[in-house]
C-alpha positions as CSV (number, residue, x, y, z in Angstrom):
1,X,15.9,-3.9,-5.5
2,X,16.6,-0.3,-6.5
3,X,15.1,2.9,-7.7
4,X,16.9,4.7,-10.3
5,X,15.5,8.4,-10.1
6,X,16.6,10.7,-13.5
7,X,15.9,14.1,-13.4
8,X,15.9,17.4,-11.3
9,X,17.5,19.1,-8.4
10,X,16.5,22.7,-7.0
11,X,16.6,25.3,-4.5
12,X,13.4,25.9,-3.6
13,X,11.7,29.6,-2.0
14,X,8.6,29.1,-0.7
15,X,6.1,31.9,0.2
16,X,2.9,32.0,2.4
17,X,0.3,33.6,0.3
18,X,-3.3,34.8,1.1
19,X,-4.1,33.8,-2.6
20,X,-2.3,32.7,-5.4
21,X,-2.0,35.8,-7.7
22,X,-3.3,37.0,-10.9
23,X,-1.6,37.7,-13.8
24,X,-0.3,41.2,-13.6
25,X,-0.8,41.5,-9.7
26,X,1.4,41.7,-6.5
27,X,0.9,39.6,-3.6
28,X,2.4,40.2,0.0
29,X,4.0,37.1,1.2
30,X,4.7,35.7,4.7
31,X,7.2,32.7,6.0
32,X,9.8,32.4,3.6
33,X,11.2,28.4,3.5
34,X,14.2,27.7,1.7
35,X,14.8,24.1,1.2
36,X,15.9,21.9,-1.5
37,X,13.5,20.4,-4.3
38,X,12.9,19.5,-8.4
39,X,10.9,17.0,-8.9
40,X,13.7,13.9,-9.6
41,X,15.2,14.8,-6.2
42,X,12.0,14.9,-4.6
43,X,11.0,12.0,-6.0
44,X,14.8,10.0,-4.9
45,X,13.9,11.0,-1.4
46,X,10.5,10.0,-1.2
47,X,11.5,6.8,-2.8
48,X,14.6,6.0,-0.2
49,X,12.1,7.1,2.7
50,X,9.5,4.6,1.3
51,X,12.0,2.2,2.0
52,X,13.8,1.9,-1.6
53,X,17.5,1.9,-2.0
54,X,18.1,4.8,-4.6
55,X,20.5,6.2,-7.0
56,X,20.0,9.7,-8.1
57,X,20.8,10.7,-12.0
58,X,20.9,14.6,-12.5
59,X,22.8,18.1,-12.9
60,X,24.0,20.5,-10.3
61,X,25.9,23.7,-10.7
62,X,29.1,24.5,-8.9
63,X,27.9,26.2,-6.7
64,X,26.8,26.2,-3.1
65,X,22.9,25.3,-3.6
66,X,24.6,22.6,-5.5
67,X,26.7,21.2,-3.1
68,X,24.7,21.4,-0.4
69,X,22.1,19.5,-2.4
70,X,24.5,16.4,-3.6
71,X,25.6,16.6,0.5
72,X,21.7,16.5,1.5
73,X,21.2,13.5,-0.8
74,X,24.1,11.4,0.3
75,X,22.7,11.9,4.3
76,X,19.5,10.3,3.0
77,X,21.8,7.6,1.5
78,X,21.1,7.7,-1.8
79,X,23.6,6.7,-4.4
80,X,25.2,10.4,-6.4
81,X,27.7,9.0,-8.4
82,X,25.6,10.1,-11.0
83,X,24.6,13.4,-9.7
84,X,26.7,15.8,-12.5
85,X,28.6,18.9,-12.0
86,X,28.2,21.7,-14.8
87,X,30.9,23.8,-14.5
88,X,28.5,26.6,-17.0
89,X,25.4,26.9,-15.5
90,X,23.9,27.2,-12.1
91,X,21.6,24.9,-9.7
92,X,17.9,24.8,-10.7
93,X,15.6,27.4,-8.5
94,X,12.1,27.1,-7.9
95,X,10.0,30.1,-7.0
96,X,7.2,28.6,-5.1
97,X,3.7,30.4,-3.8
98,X,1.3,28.5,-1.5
99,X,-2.5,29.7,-0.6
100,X,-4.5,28.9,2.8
101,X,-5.9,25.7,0.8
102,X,-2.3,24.6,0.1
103,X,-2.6,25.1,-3.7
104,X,0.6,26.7,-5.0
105,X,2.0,27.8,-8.0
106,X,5.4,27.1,-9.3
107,X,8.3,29.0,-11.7
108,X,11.5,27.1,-12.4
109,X,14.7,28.2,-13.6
110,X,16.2,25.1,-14.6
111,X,20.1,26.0,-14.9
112,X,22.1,23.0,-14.9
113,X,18.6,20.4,-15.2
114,X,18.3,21.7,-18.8
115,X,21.9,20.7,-19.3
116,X,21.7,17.1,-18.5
117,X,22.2,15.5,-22.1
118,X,21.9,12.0,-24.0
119,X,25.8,11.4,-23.3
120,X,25.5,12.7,-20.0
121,X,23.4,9.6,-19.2
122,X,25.1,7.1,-21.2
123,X,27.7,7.9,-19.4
124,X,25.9,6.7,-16.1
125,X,25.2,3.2,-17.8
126,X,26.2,1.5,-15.3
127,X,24.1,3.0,-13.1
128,X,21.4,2.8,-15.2
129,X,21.3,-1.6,-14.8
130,X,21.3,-1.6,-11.4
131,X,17.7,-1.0,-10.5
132,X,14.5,-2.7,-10.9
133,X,12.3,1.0,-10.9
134,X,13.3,3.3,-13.2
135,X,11.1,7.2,-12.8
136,X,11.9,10.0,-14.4
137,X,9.7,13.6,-15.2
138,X,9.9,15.8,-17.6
139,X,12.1,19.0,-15.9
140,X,15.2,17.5,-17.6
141,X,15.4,17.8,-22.1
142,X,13.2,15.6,-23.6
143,X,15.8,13.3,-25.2
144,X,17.7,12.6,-22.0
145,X,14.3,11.5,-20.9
146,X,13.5,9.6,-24.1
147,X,17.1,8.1,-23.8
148,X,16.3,7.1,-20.1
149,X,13.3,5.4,-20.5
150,X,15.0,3.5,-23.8
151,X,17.9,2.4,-21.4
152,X,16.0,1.5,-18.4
153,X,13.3,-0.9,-20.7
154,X,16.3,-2.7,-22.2
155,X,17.7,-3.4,-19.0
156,X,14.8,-4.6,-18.1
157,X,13.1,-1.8,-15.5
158,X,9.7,-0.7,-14.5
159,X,9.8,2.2,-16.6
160,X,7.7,5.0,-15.0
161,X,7.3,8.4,-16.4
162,X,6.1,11.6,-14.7
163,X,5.1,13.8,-17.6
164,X,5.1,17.1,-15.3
165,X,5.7,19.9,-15.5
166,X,2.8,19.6,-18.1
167,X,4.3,19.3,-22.0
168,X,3.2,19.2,-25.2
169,X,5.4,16.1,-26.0
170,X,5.3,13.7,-29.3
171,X,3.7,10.3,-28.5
172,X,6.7,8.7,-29.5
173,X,7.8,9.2,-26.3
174,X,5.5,7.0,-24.8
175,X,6.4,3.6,-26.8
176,X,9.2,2.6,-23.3
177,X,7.1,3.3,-20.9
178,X,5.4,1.0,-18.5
179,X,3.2,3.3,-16.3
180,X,2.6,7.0,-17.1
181,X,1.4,9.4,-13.9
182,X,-0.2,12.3,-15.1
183,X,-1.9,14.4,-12.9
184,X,-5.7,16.0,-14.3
185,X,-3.7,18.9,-16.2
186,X,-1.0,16.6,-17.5
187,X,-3.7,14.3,-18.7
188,X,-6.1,16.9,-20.0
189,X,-2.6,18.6,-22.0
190,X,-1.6,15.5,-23.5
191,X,-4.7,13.9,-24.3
192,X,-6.2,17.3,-25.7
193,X,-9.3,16.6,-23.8
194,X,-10.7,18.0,-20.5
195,X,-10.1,16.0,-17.1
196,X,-12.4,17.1,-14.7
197,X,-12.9,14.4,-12.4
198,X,-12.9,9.9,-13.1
199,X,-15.0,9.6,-15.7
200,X,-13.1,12.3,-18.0
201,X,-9.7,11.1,-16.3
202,X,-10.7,7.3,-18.0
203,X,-11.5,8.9,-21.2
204,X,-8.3,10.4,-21.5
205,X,-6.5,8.1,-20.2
206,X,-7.8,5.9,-23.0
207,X,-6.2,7.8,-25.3
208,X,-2.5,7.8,-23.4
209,X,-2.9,4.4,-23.3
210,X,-3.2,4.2,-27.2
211,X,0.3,6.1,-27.7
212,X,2.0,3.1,-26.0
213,X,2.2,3.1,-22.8
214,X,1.6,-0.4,-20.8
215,X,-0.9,1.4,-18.2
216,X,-1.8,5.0,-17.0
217,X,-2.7,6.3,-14.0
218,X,-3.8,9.6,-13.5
219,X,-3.9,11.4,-10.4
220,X,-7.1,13.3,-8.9
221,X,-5.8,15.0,-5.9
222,X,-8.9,14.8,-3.2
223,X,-10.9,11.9,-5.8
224,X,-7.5,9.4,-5.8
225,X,-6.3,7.9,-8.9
226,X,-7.1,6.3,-11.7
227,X,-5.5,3.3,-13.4
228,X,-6.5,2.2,-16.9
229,X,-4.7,-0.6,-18.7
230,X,-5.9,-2.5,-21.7
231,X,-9.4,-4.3,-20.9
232,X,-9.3,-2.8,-16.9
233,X,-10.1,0.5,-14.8
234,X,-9.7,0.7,-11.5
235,X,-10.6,3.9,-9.1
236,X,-9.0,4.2,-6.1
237,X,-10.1,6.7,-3.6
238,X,-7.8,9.3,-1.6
239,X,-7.2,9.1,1.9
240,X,-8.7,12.5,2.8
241,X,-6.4,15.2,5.1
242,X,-6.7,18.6,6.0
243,X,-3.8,20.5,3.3
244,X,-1.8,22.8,4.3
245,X,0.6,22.4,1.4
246,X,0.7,20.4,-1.6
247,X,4.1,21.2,-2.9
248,X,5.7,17.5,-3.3
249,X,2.2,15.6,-2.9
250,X,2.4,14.4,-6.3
251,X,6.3,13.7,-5.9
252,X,5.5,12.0,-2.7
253,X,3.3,9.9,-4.7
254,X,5.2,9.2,-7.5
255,X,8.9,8.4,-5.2
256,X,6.2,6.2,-2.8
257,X,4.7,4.0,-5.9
258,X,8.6,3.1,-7.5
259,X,9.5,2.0,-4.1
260,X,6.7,0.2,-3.8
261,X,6.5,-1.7,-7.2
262,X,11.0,-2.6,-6.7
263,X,10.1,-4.0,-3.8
264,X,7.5,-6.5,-5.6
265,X,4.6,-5.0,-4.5
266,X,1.4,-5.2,-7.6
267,X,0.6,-2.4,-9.2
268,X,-3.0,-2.4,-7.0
269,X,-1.1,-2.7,-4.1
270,X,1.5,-0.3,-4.4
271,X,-1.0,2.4,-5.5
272,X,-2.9,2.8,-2.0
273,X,0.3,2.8,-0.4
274,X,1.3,6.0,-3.2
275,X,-2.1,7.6,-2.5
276,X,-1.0,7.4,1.9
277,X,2.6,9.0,1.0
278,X,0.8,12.0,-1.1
279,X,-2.0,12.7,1.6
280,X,0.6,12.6,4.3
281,X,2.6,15.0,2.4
282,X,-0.3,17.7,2.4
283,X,0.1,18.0,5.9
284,X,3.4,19.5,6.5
285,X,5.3,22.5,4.6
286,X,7.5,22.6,2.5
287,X,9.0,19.8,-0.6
288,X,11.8,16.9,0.3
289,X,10.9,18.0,4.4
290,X,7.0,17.4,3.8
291,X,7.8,13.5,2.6
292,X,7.2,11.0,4.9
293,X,9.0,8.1,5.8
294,X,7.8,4.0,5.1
295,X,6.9,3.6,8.6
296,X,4.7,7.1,8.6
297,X,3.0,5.9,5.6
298,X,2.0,2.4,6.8
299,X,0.6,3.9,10.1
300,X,-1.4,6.3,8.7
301,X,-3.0,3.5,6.7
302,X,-3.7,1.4,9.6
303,X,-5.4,4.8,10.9
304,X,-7.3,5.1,8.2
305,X,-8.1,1.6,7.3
306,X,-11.7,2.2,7.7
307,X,-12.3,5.0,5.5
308,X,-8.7,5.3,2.6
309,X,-7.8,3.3,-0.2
């Protein structure tokens, strides 16, 4: 069954930094990648490597980065019928700065990802029945997301949401979705509460979970995940990796658990196999050429059988 990604497409500059900088302060940079990113693409192709069959919902400029994105999409084989041109504004960029540790920092100008609107999508309907996973984030307007997540629960989807980049959103939002992934800042924003680690990650989890949603699952980075649904919390440990980059880890993650749930997989099951895709993407530099494919993943479980999720 399919994955149904809406949401963002970008050309992404990456820089080697010796730390991330300050406000107000210059940085020399090294090893400029250009390569293409936003967190709905990313997510598409993780999803398709993980062994989904996916069709992409989004914006592009006319424009080369554009093009050359839709083109890049289509070699992965995922389905762009619905992958818009706006003749007014140009393909998203994202400005992207990593340390030594692989933290990074991130500055987005969304151009044609802030013009994907309400009709835009109900225009896509079709496209929107055909899947069994719907994801989506939050680098597209809020009620293109809102009408996504309406569309895909009353066709009867897996509703996930992404709520990153971090928002202030209303909890309205949350009444059509099955399974929010925050990460610790995404929590901490929308449940107004520190997340810190598990036990702060349950508490305000417990609060997501009162907005509506069906179950939350926050992400810890190096300490795994956390799933909380009504009655039931669960941690499940990362699979620990030297990081060179995290750009895309939590996209890896987010692409690897869709894929895993339209294929029938339980949530418990498909959340190891998540927590294997974003460890794996650490590794390597870069965003959509840092995700790894099904077969990656499942090896590098069997590796680490003994001591991951």
């Amino acid at each position: 069954m399919a994955v149904v990604v809406v949401g963002s497409a970008n050309l992404d500059y990456t820089v080697r930094v010796p730390r991330l900088p300050a406000p107000g302060e210059t940085v020399l940079g090294a090893g400029l990648l250009t390569s293409h990113g936003g967190k709905g693409a990313n997510q598409a192709v993780a999803a398709r490597r993980a062994g989904a069959a996916v069709t992409f919902i989004g914006k592009r400029g006319a424009d080369g980065p554009g093009e050359a994105i839709a083109r890049r999409l289509q070699e992965e084989g995922i389905g762009t019928e619905g992958f818009l041109t706006d003749r007014a504004a140009p393909t998203g960029v994202a400005f992207i700065a990593v340390d030594p540790a692989g933290q990074n920092q991130i500055v987005v100008a969304p151009g044609a990802n802030a013009a994907l609107t309400v009709e835009d999508l109900l225009a896509c309907g079709p496209l929107l029945r055909g899947g069994r996973v719907l994801l989506t984030q939050l680098e597209t307007p809020i009620p293109t997301v809102r009408e996504a997540l309406r569309a895909g629960r009353a066709s009867g989807m897996v509703t996930i949401l992404n709520p990153a980049p971090a928002a202030a959103v209303a909890p309205e939002l949350f009444g059509a979705v099955d399974l929010l992934v925050p990460n610790e800042g995404e929590a901490a924003l929308l449940a107004d509460r520190p997340v810190g680690g598990v036990a702060e990650a349950e508490a305000a989890a417990g609060r997501l979970l009162g907005f509506g949603c069906k179950a939350v699952l926050v992400t810890l980075g190096s300490q795994g995940a956390l799933l909380l649904r009504p009655g039931e919390a669960r941690h499940f440990p990362a699979f620990p990796v030297e990081a060179v980059d995290a750009t895309a880890a939590g996209d890896a993650f987010c692409g690897a658990l869709a894929a895993a749930l339209a294929e029938g997989r339980a949530l418990e099951a498909a959340i190891p196999f998540a927590c294997a895709a974003g460890a794996l993407t650490c590794t390597r530099r870069g965003a959509q050429e840092s995700l790894p494919t099904r077969d990656a993943i499942l090896a590098f479980m069997g590796r680490r059988a003994g001591s991951g999720p």
